[in-house]
PDB file with one MODEL, atoms N, CA, C and O in Angstrom:
MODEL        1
ATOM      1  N   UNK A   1      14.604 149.318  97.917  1.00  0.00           N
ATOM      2  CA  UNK A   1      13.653 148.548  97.123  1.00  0.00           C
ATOM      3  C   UNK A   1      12.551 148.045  98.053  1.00  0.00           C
ATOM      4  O   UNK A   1      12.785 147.321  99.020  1.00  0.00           O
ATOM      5  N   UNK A   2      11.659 148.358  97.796  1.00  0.00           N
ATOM      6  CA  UNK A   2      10.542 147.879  97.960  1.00  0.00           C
ATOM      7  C   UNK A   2       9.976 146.473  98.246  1.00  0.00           C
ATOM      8  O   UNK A   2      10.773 145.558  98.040  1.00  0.00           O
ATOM      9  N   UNK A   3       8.956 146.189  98.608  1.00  0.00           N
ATOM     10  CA  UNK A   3       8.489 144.571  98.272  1.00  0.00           C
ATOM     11  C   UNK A   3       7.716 144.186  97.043  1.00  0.00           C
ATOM     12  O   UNK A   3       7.664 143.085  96.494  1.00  0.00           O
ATOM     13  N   UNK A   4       6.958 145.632  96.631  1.00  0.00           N
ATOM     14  CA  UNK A   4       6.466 145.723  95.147  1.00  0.00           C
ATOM     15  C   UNK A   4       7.179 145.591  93.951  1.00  0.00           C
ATOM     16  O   UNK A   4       6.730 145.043  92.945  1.00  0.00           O
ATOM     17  N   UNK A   5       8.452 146.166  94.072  1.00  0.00           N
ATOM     18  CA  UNK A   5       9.331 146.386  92.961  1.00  0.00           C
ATOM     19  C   UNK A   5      10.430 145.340  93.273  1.00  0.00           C
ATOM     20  O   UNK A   5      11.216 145.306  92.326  1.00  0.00           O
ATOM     21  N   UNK A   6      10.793 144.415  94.324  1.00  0.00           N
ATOM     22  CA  UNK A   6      11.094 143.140  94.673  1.00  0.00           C
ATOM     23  C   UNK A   6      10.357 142.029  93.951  1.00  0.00           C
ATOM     24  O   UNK A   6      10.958 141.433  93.058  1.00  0.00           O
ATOM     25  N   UNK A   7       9.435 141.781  94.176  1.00  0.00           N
ATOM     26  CA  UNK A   7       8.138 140.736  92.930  1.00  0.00           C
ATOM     27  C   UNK A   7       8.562 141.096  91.704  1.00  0.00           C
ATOM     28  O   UNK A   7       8.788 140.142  90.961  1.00  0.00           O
ATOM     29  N   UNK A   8       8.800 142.517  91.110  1.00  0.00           N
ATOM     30  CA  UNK A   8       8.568 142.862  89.878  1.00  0.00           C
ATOM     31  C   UNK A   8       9.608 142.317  89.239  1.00  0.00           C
ATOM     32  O   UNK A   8       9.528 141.614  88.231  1.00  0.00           O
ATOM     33  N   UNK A   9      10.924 142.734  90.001  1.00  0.00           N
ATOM     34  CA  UNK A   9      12.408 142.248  89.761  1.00  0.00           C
ATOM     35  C   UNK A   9      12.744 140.668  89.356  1.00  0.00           C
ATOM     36  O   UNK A   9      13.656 140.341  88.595  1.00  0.00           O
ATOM     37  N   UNK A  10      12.030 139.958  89.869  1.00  0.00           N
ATOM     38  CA  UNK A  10      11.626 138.302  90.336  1.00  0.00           C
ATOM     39  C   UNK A  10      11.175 137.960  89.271  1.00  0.00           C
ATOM     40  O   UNK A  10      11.725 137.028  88.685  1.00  0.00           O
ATOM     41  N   UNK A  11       9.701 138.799  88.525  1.00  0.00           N
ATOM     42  CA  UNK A  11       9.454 138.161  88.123  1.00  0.00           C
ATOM     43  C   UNK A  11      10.339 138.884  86.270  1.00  0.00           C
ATOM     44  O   UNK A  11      10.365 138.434  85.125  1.00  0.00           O
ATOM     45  N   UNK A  12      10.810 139.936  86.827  1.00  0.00           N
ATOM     46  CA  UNK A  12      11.496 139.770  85.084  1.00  0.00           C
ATOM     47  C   UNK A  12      12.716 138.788  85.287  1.00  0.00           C
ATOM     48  O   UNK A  12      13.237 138.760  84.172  1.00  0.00           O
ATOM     49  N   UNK A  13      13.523 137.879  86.214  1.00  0.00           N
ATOM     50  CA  UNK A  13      14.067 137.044  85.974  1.00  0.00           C
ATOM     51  C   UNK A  13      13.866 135.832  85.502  1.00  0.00           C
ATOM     52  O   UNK A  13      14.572 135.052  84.864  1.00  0.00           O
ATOM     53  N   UNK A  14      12.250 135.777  86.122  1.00  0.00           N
ATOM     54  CA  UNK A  14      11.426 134.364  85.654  1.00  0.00           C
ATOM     55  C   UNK A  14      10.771 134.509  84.128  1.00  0.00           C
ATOM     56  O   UNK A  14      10.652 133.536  83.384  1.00  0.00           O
ATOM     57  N   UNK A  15      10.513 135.365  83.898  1.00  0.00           N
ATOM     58  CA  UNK A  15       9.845 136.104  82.404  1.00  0.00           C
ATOM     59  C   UNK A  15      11.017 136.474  81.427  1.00  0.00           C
ATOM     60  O   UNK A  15      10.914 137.344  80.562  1.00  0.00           O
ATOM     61  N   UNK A  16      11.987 135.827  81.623  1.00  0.00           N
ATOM     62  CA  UNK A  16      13.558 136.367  80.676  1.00  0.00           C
ATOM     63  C   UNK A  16      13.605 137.463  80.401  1.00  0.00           C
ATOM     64  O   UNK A  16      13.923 137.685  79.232  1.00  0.00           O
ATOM     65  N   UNK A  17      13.364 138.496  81.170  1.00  0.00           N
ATOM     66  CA  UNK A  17      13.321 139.956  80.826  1.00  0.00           C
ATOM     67  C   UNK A  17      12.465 140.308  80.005  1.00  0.00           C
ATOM     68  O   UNK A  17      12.631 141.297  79.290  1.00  0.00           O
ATOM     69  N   UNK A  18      11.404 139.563  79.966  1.00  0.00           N
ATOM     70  CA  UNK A  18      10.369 140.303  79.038  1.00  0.00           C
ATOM     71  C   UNK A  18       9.726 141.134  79.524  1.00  0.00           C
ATOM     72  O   UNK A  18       9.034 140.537  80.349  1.00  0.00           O
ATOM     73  N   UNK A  19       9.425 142.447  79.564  1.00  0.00           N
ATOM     74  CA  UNK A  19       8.372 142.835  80.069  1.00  0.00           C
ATOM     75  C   UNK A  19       6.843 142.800  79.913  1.00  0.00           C
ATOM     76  O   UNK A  19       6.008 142.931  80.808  1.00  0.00           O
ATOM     77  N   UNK A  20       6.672 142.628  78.800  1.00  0.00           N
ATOM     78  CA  UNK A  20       5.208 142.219  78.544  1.00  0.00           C
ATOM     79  C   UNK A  20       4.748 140.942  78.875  1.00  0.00           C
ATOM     80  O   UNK A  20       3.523 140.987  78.761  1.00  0.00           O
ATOM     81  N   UNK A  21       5.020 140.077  79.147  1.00  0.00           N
ATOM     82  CA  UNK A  21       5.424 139.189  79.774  1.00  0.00           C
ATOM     83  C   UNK A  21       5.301 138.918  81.661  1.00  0.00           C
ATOM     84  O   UNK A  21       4.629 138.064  82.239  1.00  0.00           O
ATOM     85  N   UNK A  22       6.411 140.218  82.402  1.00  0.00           N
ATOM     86  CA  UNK A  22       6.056 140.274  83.539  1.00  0.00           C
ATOM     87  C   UNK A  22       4.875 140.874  83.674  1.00  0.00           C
ATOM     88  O   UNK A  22       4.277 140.514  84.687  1.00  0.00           O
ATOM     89  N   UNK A  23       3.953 142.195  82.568  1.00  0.00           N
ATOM     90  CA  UNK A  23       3.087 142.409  83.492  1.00  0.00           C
ATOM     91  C   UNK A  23       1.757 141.825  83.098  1.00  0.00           C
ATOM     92  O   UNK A  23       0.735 142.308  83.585  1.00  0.00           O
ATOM     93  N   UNK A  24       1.683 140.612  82.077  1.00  0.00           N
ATOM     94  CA  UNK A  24       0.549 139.947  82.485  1.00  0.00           C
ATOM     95  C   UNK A  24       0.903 138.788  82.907  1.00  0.00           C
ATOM     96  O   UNK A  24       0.355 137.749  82.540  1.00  0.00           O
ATOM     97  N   UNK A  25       1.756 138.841  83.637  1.00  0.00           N
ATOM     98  CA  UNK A  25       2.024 137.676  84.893  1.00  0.00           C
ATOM     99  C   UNK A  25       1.640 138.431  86.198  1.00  0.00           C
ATOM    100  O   UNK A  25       1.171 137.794  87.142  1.00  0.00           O
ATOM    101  N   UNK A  26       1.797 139.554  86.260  1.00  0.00           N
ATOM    102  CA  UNK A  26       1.514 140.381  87.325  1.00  0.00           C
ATOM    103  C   UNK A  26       0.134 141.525  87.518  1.00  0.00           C
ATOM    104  O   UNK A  26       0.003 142.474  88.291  1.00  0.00           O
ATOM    105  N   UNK A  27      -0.790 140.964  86.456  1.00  0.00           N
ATOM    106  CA  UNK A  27      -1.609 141.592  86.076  1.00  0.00           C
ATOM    107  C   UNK A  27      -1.364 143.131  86.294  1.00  0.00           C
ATOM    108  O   UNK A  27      -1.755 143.795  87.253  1.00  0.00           O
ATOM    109  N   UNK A  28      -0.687 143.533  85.283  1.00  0.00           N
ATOM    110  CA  UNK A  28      -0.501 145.033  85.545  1.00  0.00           C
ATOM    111  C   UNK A  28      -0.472 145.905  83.861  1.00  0.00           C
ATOM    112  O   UNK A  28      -0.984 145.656  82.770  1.00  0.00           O
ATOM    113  N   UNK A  29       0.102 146.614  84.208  1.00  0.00           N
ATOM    114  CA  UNK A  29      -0.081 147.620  82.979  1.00  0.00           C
ATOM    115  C   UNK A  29       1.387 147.944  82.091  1.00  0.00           C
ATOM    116  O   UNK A  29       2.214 148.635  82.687  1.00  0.00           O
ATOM    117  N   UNK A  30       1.679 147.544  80.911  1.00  0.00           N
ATOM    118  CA  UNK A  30       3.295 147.490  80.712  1.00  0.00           C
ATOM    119  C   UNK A  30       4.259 148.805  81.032  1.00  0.00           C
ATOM    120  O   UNK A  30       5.489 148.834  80.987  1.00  0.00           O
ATOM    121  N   UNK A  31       3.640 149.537  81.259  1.00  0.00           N
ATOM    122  CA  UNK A  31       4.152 151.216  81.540  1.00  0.00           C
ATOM    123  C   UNK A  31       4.109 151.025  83.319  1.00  0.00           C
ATOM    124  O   UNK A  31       4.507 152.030  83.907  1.00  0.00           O
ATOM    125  N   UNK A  32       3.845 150.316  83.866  1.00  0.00           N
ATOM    126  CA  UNK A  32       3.714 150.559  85.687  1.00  0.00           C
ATOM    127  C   UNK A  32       4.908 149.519  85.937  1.00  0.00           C
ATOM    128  O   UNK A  32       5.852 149.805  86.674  1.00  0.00           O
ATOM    129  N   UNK A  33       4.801 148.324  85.289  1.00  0.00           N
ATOM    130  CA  UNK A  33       6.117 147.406  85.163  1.00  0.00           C
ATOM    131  C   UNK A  33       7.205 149.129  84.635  1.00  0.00           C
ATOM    132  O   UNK A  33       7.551 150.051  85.374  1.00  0.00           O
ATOM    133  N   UNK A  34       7.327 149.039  83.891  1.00  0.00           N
ATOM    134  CA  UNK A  34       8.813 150.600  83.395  1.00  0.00           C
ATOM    135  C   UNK A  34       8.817 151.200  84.318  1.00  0.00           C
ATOM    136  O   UNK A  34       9.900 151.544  84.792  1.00  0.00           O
ATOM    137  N   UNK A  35       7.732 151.524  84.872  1.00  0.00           N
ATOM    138  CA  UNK A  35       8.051 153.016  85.909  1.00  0.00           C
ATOM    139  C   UNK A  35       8.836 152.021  86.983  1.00  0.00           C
ATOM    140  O   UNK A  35       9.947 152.505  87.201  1.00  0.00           O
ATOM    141  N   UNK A  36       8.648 150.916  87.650  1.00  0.00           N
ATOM    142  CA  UNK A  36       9.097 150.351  88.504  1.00  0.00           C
ATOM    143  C   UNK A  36      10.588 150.132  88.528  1.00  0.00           C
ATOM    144  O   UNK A  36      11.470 150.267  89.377  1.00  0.00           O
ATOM    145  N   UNK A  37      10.524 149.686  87.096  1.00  0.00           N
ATOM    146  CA  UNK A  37      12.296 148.969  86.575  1.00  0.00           C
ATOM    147  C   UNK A  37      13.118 150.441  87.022  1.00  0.00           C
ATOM    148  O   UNK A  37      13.786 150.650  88.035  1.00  0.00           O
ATOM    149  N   UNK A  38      12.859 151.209  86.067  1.00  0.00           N
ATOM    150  CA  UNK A  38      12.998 153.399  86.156  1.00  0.00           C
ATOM    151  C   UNK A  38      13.166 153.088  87.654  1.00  0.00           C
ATOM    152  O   UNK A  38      14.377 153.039  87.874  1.00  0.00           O
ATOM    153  N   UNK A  39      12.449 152.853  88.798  1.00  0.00           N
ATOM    154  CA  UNK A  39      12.638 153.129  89.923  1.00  0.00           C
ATOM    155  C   UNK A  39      13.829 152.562  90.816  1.00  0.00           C
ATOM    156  O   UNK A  39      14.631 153.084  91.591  1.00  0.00           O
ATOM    157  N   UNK A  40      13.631 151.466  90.440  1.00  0.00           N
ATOM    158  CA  UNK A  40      14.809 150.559  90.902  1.00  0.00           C
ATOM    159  C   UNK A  40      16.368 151.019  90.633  1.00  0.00           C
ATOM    160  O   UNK A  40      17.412 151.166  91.269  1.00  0.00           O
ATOM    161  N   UNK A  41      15.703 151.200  88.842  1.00  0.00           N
ATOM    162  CA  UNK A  41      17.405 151.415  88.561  1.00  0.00           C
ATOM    163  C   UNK A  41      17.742 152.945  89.501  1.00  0.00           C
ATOM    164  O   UNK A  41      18.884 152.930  89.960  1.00  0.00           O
ATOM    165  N   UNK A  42      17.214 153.785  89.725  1.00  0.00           N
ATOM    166  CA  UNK A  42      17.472 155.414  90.305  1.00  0.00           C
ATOM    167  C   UNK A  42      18.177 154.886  91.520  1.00  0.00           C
ATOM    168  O   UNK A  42      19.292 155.281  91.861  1.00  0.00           O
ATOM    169  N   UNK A  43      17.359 153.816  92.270  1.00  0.00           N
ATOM    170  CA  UNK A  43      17.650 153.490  93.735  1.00  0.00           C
ATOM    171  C   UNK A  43      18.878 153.118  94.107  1.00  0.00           C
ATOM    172  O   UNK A  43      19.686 153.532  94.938  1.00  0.00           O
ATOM    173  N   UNK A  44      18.848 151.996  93.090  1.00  0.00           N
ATOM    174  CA  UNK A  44      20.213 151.345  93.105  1.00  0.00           C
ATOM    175  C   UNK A  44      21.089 151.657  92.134  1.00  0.00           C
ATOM    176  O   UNK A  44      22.058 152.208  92.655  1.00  0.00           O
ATOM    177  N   UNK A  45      21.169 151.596  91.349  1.00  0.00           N
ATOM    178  CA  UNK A  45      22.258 152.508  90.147  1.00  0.00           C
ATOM    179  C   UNK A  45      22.703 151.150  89.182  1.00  0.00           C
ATOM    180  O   UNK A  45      23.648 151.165  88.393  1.00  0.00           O
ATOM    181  N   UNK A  46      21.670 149.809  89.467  1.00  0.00           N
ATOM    182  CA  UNK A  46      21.779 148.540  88.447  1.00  0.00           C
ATOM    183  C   UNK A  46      20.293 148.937  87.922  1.00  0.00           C
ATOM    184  O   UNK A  46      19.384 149.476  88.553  1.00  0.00           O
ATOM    185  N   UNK A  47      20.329 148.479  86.497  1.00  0.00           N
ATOM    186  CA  UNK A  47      19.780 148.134  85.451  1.00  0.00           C
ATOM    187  C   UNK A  47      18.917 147.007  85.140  1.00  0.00           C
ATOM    188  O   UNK A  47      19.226 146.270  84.204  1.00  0.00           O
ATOM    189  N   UNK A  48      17.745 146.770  85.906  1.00  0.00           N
ATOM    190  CA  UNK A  48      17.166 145.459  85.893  1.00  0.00           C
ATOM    191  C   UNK A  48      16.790 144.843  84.330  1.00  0.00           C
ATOM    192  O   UNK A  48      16.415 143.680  84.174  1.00  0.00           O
ATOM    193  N   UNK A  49      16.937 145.717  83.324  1.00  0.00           N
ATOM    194  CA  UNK A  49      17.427 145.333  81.716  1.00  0.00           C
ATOM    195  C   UNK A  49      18.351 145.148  81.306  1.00  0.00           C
ATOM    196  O   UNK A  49      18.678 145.359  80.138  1.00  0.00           O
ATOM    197  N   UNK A  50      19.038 144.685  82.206  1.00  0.00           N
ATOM    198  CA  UNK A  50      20.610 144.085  82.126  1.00  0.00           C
ATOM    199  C   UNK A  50      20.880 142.797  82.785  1.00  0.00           C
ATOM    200  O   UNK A  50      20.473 142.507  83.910  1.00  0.00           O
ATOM    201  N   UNK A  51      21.616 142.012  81.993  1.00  0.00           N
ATOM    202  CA  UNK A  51      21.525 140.455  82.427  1.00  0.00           C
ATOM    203  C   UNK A  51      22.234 140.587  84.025  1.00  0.00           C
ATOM    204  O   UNK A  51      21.817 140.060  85.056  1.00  0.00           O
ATOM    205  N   UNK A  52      23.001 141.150  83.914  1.00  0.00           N
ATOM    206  CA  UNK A  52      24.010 141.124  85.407  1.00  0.00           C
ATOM    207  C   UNK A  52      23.722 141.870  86.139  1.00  0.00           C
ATOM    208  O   UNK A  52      23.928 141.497  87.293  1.00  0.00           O
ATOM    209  N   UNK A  53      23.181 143.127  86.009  1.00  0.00           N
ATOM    210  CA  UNK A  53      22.312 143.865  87.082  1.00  0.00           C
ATOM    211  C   UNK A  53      21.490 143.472  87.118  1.00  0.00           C
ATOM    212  O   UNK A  53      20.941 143.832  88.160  1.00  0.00           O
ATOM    213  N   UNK A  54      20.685 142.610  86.375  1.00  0.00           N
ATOM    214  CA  UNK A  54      19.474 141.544  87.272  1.00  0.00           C
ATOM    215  C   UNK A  54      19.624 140.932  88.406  1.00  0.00           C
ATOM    216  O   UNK A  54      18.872 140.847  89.377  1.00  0.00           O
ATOM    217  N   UNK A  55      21.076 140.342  88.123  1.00  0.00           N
ATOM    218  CA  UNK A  55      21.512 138.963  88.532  1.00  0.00           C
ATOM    219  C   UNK A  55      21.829 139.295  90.435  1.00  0.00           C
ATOM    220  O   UNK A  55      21.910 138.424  91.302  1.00  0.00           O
ATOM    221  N   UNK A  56      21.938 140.608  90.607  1.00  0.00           N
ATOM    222  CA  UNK A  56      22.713 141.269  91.428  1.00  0.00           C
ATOM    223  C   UNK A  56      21.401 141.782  92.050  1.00  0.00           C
ATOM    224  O   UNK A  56      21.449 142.114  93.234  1.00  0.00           O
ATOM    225  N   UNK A  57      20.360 141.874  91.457  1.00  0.00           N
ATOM    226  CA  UNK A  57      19.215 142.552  91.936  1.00  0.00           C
ATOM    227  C   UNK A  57      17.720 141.890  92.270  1.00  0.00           C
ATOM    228  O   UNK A  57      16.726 142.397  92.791  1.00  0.00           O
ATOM    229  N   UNK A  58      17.981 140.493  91.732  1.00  0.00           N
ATOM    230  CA  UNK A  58      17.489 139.281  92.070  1.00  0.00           C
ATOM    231  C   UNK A  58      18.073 139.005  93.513  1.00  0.00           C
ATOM    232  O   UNK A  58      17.281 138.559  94.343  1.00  0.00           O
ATOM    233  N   UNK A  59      19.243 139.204  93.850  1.00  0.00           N
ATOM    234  CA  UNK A  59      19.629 138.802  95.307  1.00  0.00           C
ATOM    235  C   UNK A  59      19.238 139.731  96.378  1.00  0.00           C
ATOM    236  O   UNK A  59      19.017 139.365  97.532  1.00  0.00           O
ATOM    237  N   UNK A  60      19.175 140.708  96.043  1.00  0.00           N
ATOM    238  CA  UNK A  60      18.634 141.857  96.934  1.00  0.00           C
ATOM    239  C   UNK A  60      17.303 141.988  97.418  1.00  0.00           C
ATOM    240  O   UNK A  60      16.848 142.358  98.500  1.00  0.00           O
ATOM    241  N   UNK A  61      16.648 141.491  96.070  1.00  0.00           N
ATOM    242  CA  UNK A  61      15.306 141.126  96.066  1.00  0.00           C
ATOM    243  C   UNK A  61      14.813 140.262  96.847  1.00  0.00           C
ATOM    244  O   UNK A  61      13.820 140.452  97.550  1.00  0.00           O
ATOM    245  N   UNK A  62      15.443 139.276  96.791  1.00  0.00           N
ATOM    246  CA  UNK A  62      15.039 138.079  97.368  1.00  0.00           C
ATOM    247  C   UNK A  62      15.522 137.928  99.378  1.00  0.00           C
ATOM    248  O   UNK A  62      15.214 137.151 100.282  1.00  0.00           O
ATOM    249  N   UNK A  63      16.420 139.193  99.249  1.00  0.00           N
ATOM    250  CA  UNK A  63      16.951 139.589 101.168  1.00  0.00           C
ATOM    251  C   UNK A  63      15.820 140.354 101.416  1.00  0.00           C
ATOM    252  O   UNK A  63      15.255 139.795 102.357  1.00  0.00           O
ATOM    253  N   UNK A  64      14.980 141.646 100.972  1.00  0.00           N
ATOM    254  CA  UNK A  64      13.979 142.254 100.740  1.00  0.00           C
ATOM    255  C   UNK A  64      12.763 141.383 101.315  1.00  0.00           C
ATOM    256  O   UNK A  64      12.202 141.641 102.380  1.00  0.00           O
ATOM    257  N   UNK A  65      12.314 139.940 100.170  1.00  0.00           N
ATOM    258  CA  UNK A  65      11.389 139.486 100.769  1.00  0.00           C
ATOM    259  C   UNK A  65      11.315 138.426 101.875  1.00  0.00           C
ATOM    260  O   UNK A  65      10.413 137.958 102.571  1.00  0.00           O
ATOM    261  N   UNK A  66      12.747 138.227 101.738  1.00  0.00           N
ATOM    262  CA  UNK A  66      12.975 137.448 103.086  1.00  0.00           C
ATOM    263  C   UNK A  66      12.662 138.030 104.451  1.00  0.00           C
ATOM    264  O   UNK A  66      11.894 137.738 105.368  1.00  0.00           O
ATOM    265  N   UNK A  67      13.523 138.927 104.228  1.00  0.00           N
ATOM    266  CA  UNK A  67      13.491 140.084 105.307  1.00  0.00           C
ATOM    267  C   UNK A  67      12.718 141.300 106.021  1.00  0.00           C
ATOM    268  O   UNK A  67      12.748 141.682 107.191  1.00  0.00           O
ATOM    269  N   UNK A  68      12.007 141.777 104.887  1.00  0.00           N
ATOM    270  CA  UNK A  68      11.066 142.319 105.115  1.00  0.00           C
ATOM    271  C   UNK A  68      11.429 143.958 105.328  1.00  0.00           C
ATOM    272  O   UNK A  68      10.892 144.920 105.878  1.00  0.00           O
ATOM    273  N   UNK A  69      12.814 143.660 104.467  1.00  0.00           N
ATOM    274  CA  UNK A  69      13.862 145.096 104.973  1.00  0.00           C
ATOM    275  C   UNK A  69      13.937 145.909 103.817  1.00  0.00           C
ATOM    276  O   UNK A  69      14.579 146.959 103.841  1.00  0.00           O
TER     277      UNK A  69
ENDMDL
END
């Protein structure tokens, strides 16, 4: 994961999984938010449209921007 698709992750936890929602919080396009979520989930094999593979992917996220890894 990325640091792009780290923010994105973040912010569908803060946006209750909305996506329309994260991407005009993120000024983006609601299809570039999907392709991202699509990306994540391939990477990791959690479901960022899932309450508990959020939950799991919010933490990763957040080692990501800590870390820079």
């Amino acid at each position: 994961m990325n640091k792009e698709d780290a923010h994105i992750v973040i912010a569908m936890a803060n946006h209750n999984m909305n996506v329309t929602d994260v991407a005009r919080a993120i000024f983006a396009h609601r299809n570039t938010v999907l392709y991202h979520l699509d990306k994540v989930k391939r990477q990791t094999g959690l479901d960022p449209r899932r309450f508990y593979d959020l939950v799991e992917l919010v933490k990763m996220a957040q080692e990501v921007l800590e870390n820079g890894s």
